[in-house]
C-alpha positions as CSV (number, residue, x, y, z in Angstrom):
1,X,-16.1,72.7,-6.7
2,X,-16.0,75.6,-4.5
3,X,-16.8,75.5,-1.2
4,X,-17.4,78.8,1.0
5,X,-17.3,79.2,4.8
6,X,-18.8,82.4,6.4
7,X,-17.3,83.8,9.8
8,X,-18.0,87.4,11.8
9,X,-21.6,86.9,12.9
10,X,-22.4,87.3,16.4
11,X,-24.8,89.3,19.1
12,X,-24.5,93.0,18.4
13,X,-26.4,96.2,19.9
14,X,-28.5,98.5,18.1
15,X,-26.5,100.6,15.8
16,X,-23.5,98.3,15.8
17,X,-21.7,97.1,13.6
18,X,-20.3,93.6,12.1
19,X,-18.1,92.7,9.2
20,X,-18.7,89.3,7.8
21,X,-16.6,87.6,5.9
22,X,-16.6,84.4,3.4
23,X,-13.5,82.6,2.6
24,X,-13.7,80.7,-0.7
25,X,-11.5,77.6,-1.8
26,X,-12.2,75.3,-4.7
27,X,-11.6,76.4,-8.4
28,X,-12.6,79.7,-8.7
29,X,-11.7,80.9,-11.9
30,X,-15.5,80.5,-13.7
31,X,-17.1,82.7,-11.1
32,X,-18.8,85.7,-11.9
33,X,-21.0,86.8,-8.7
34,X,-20.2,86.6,-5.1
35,X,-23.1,87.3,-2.9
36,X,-24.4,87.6,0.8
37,X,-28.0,86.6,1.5
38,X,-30.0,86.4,4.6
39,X,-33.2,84.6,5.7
40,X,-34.7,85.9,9.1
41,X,-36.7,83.5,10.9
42,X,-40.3,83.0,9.5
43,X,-39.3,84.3,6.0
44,X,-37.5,83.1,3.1
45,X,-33.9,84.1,2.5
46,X,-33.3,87.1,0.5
47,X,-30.6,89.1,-1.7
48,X,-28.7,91.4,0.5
49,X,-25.7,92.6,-1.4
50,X,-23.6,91.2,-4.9
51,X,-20.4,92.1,-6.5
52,X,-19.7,90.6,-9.7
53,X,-16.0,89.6,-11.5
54,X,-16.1,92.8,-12.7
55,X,-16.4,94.7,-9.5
56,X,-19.7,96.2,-10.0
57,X,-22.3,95.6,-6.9
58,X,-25.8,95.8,-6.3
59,X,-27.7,96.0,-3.2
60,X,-30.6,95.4,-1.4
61,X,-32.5,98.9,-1.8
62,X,-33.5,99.3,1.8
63,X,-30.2,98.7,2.6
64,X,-28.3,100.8,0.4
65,X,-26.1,103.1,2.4
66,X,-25.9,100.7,5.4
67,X,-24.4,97.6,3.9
68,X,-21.1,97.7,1.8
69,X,-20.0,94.3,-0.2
70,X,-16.1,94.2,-1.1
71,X,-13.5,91.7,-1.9
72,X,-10.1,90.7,-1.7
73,X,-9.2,88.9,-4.6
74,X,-5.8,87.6,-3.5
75,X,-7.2,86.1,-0.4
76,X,-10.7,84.9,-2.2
77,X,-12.2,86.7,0.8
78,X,-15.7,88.6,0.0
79,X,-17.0,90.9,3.0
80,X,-20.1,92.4,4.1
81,X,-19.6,95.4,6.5
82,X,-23.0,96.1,7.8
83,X,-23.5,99.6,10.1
84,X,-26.2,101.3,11.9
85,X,-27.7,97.3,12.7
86,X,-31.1,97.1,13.9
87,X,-33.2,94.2,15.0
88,X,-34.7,93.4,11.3
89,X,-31.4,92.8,10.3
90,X,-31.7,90.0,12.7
91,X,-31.0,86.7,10.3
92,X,-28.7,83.7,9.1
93,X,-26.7,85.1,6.6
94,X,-25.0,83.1,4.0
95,X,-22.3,83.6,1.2
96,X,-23.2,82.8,-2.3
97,X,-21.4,82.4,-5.5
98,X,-22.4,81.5,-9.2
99,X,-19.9,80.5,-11.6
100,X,-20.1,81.2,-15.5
101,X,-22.2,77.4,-15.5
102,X,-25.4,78.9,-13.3
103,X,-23.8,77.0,-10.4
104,X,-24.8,78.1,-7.0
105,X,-22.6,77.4,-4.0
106,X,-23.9,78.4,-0.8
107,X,-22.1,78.7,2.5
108,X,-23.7,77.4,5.6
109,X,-24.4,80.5,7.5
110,X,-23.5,82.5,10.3
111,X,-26.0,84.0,13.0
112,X,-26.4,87.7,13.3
113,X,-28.5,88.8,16.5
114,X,-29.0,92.5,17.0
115,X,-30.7,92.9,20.7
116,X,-30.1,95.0,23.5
C-alpha cells in the first residue's frame, strides 16, 4: 500500500507561483511513475506532469515550459512547481503513482485558486 498526501495549494494571483508537493509512505519499491493531475470544475481530471523511476518526465504540452515535475527520492517527496499561474490553471490537483502491478494510488487533492 502506498498512500500519498498532497500539500502547497492555495489562492495565488495571476502570474504567481506555487510548488506542490506529495509526500508518499507505504512500500514504494514497485513504483514506476509518479504523477500530478488536475480536474477543474466542470471537466474531467487530466495529466498535468509525470516522472517515471527512471527520471524521465513528460508533460502536459500546453504546459510545457510552465510546470516542472521533480523528486526527492530520499524523502519520497514528488513536487510540481507551477509559474506564470493563470486562472485555467484553476483546479484540484492530485498526486498519482503506479506501481510495476498497474496499481493507481491517488492522493486526495489540494485546491489551487488563481484570482485576483
Amino acid at each position: 500500500q502506498v498512500q500519498l498526501v498532497e500539500s502547497g495549494g492555495g489562492l495565488v494571483q495571476p502570474g504567481g507561483s506555487l510548488r506542490l508537493s506529495c509526500a508518499a509512505s507505504g512500500s514504494m519499491f514497485s513504483i514506476t511513475t509518479m504523477g500530478w493531475y488536475r480536474q477543474a470544475p466542470g471537466k474531467e481530471r487530466e495529466l498535468v506532469a509525470i516522472i517515471t523511476s527512471g527520471g524521465s518526465t513528460d508533460y502536459k504540452d500546453s504546459l510545457k515550459g510552465r510546470f516542472t515535475i521533480s523528486r526527492d527520492n530520499a524523502k519520497n517527496t514528488v513536487y510540481l512547481q507551477m509559474n506564470n499561474l493563470n486562472p485555467e490553471d484553476t483546479a484540484v490537483y492530485y498526486c498519482h503513482f503506479r506501481n510495476s502491478y498497474g496499481r493507481n494510488y491517488w492522493g486526495k487533492g489540494t485546491l489551487v485558486t488563481v484570482s485576483s
